[in-house]
C-alpha positions in Angstrom: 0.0 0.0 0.0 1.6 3.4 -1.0 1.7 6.6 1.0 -0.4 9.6 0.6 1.8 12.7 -0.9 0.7 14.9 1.8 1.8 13.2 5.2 4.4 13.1 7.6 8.0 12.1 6.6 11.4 12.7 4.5 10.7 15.8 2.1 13.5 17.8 0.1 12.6 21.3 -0.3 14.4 23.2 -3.2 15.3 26.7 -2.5 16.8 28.5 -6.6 15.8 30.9 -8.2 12.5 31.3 -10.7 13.2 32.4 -14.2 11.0 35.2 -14.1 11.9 37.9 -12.0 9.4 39.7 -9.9 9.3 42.7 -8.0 8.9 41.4 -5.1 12.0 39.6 -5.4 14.7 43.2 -3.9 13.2 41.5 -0.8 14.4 38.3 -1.2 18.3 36.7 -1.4 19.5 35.6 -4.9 19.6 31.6 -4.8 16.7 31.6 -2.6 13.7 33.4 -4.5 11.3 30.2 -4.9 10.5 27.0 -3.0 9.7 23.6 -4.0 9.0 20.3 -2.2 10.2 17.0 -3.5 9.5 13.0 -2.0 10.4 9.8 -3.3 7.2 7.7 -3.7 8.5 3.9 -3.7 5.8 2.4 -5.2 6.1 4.4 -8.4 9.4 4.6 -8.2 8.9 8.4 -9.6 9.3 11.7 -7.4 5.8 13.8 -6.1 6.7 17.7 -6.7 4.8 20.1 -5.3 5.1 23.5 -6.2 3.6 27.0 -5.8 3.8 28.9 -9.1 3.2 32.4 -10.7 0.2 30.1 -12.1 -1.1 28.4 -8.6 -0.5 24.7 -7.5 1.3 22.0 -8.9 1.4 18.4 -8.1 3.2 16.3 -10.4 4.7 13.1 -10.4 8.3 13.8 -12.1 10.6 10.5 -13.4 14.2 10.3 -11.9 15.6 11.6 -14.8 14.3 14.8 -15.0 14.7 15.7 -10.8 18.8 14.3 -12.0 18.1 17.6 -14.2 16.8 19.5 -11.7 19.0 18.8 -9.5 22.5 20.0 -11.8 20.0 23.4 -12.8 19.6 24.3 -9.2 23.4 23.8 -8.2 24.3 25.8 -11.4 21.8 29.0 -10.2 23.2 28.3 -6.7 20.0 26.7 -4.5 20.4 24.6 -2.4 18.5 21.3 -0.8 17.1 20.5 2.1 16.2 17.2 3.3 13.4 17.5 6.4 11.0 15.1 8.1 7.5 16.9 8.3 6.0 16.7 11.6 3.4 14.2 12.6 0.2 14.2 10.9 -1.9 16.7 12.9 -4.4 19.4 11.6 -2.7 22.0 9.8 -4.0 25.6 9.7 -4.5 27.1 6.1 -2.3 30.3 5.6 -4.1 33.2 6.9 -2.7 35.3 4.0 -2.5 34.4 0.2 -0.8 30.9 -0.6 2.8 31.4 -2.3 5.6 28.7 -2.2 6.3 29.5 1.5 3.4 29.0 3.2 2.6 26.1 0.8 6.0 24.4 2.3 5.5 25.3 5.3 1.8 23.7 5.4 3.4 20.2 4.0 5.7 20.0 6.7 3.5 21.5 9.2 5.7 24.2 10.7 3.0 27.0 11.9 5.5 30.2 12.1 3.9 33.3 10.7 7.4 35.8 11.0 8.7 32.9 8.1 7.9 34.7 4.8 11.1 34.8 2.6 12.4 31.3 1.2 15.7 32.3 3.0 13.7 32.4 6.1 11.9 29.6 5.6 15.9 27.9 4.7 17.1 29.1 7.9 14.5 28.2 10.0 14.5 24.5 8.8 18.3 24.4 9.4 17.8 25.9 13.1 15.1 22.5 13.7 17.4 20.1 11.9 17.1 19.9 8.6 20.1 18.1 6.1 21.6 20.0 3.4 21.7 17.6 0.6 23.5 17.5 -3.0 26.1 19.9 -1.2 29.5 19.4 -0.7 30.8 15.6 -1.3 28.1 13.2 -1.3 25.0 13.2 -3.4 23.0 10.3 -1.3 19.9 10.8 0.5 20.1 9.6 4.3 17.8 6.2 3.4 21.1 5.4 0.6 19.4 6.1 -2.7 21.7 8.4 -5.3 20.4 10.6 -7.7 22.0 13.9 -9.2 26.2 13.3 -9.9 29.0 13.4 -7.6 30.2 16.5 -7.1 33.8 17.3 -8.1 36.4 17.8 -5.8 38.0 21.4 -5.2 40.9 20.9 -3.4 42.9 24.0 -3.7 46.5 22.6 -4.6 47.3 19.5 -2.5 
């Protein structure tokens, strides 16, 4: 039996920057302009994406291939990835403003903080309660073993 999308467990949210730019964005940091939510659904063996757009919600189900894409755009624009277990199931509040890619992350993994309005906020905050940074420095391996994006390269600086 599979598990629902929208539940507790192992999400990656994807902090990069959108192509469009917006004027909103002086308040935000380059890098971290937009937010997505990735999880692995074993059963399909394909990837749930969730994502807030210019255009409203999307749910998709997205092949390996194409998050191995996704993965090398977002380290070229300078994102980064955060891996984060939601919290338990409980009831989750809707946003009491206008849904946008932060409070849409921040309702799947149940964090209920209304000062978190930037993505960069919303980064920082999941680092402050635990959260991995993934597809970083040396290892591209999510902490249940599977691989997907390529290895970084190594930049040792003369020795």
């Amino acid at each position: 039996m599979s598990q629902p999308v929208l539940s507790s467990g192992r999400w990656i949210i994807v902090f990069f920057d959108a192509g469009n730019r917006r004027w909103w964005d002086i308040f935000t940091r380059p890098g971290f302009r937009h937010c997505l939510a990735l999880r692995y659904l074993e059963p399909m063996d394909a990837w749930a994406s969730v994502d807030w757009g210019n255009e409203g919600l999307f749910v998709d189900f997205v092949p390996k291939r194409f998050v191995d894409a996704l993965i090398l755009g977002v380290d070229d624009c300078g994102g980064a990835f955060l891996e984060f277990d939601a919290m338990p199931a409980q009831r989750r509040l809707l946003p009491p403003f206008f849904p946008y890619c932060v409070t849409t992350m921040k309702h799947i993994l149940g964090i209920r903080d209304f000062t978190i309005i930037t993505p960069w906020q919303l980064y920082c905050a999941l680092r402050k309660k635990g959260a991995k940074t993934i597809f970083g420095m040396k290892t591209e391996e999510i902490a249940d073993g599977r691989h997907i994006g390529r290895q970084a390269e190594s930049t040792s600086a003369g020795s």
